[in-house]
Residue frames as qw, qx, qy, qz and C-alpha x, y, z in Angstrom:
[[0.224, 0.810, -0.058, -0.539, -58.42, 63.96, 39.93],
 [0.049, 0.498, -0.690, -0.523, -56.25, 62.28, 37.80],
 [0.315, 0.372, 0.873, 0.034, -58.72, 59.23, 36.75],
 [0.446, 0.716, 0.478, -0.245, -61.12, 62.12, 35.72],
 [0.100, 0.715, -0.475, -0.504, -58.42, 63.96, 33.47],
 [0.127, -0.284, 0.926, 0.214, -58.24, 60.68, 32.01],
 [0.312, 0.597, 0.726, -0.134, -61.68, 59.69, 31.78],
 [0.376, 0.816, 0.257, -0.356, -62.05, 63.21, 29.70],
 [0.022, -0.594, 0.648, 0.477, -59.15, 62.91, 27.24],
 [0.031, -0.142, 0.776, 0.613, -60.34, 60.14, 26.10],
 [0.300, 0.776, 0.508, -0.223, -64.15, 60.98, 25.84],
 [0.265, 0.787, -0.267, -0.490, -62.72, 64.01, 23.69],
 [0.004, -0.393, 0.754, 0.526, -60.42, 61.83, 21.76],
 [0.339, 0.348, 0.869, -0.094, -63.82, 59.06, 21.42],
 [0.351, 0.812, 0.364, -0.293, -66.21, 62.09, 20.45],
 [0.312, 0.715, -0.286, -0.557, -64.04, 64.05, 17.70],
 [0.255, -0.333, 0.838, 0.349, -63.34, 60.99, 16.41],
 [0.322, 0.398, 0.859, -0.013, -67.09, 60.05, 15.51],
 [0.343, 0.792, 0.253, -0.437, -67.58, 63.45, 14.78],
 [0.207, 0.526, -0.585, -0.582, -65.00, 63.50, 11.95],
 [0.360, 0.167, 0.917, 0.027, -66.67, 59.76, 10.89],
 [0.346, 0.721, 0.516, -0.307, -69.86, 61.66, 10.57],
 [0.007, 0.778, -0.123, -0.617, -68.31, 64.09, 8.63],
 [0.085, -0.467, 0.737, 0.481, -67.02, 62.36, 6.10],
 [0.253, 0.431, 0.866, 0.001, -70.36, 60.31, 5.68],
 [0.220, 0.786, 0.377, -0.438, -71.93, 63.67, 5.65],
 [0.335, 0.746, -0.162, -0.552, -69.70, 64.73, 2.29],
 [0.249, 0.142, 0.943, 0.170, -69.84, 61.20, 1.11],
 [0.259, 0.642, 0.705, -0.153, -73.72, 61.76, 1.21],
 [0.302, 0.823, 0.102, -0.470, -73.81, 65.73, -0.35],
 [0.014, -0.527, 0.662, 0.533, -71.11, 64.68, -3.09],
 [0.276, 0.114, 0.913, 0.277, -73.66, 62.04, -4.24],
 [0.220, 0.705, 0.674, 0.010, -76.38, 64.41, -4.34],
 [0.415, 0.498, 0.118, 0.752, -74.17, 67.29, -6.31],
 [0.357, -0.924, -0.086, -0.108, -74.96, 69.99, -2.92],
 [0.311, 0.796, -0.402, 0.329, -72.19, 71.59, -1.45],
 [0.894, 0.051, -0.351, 0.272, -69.43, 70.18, 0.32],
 [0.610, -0.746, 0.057, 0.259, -67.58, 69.84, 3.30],
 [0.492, 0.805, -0.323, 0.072, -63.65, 71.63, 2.53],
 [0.843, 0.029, -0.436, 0.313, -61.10, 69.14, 2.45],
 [0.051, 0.671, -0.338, 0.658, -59.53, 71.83, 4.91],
 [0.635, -0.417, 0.076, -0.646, -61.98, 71.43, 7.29],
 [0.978, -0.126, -0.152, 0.065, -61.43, 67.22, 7.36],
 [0.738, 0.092, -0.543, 0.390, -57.85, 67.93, 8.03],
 [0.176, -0.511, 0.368, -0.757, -58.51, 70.12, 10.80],
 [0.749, -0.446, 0.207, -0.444, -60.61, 67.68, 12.68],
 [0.899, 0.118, -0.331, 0.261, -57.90, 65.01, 11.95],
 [0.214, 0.398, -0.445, 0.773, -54.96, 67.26, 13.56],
 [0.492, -0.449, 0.186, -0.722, -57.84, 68.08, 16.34],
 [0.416, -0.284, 0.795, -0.338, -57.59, 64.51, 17.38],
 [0.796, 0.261, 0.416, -0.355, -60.26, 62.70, 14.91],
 [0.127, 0.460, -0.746, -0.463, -57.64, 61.20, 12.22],
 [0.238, 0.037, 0.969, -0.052, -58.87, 57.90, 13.08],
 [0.458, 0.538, 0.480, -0.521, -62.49, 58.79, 12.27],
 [0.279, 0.775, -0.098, -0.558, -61.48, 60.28, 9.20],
 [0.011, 0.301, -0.941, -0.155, -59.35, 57.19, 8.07],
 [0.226, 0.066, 0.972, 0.023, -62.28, 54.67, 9.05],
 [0.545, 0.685, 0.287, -0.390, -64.87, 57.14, 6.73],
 [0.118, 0.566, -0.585, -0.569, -62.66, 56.98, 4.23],
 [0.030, -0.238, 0.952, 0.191, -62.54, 53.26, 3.97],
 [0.378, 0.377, 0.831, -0.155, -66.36, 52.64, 4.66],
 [0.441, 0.739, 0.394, -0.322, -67.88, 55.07, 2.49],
 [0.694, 0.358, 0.428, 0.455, -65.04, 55.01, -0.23],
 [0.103, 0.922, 0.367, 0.068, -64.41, 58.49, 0.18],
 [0.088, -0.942, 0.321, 0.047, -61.63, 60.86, -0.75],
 [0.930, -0.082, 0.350, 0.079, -59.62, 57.51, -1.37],
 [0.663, 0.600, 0.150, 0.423, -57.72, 58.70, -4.76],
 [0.021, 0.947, -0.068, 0.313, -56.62, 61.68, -2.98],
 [0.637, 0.239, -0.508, 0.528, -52.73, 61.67, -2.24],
 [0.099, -0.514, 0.461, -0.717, -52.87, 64.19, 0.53],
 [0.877, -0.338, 0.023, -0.342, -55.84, 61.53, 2.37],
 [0.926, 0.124, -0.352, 0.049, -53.99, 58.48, 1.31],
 [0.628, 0.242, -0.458, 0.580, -50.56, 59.11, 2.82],
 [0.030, -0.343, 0.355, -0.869, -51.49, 62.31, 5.57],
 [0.663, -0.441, 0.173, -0.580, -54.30, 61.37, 7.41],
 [0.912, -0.208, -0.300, 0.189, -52.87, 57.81, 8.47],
 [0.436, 0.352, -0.397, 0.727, -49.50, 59.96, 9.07],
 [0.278, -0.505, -0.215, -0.788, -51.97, 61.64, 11.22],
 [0.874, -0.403, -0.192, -0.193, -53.49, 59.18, 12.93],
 [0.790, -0.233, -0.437, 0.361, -50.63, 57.84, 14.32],
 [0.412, 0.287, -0.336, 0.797, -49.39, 60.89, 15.56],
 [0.585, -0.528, -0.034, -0.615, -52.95, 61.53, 17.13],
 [0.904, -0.308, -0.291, 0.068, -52.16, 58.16, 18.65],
 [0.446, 0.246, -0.291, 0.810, -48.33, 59.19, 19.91],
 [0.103, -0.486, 0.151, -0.855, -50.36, 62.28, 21.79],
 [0.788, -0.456, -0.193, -0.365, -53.14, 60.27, 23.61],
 [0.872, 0.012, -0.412, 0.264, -50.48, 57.78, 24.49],
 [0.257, 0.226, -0.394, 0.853, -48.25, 60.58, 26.01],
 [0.501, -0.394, -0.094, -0.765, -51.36, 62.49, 27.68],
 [0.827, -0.357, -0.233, -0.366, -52.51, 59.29, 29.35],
 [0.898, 0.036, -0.313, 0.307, -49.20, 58.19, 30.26],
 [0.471, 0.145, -0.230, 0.839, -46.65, 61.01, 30.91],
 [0.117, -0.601, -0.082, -0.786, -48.99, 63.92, 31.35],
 [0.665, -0.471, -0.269, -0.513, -51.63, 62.37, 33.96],
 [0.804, -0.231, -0.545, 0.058, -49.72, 60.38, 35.89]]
């Protein structure tokens, strides 16, 4: 039982991470073509929700949100603290 608790923590932490990637491609892509836009809310909710990392490694490929203090400094702060939870979860929780 525990292996599969483990096996789905990180699938969840794998999948919101790609989905907040996407995201951030996806208002990369509608900010170049002047349509409306994803709210910056919205990106730090799926960062807090586990997908910082995603959100960190759309930043850097698609150049996006980069100028913005709250990105620059909070969503690495983020990340590691997404990382700090898995770490505990896989470690302290499951075993």
């Amino acid at each position: 039982m525990q292996n599969y608790l483990k096996i789905i923590i990180v699938a969840y932490f794998l999948l919101i991470n790609l989905i907040s990637y996407f995201m951030v491609w996806y208002d990369k892509r509608q900010a170049k073509l002047d349509r409306w836009r994803i709210p910056e809310k919205r990106l730090f909710k799926l960062a807090f929700a586990g997908g910082a990392i995603g959100v960190y490694l759309g930043m850097k490929r698609f150049r996006h949100k980069t100028k913005h203090g709250s990105f620059i400094y909070g969503i690495p702060l983020i990340a590691l603290l997404n990382i700090i939870a898995v770490y505990y979860l896989l470690v302290y929780l499951v075993d």
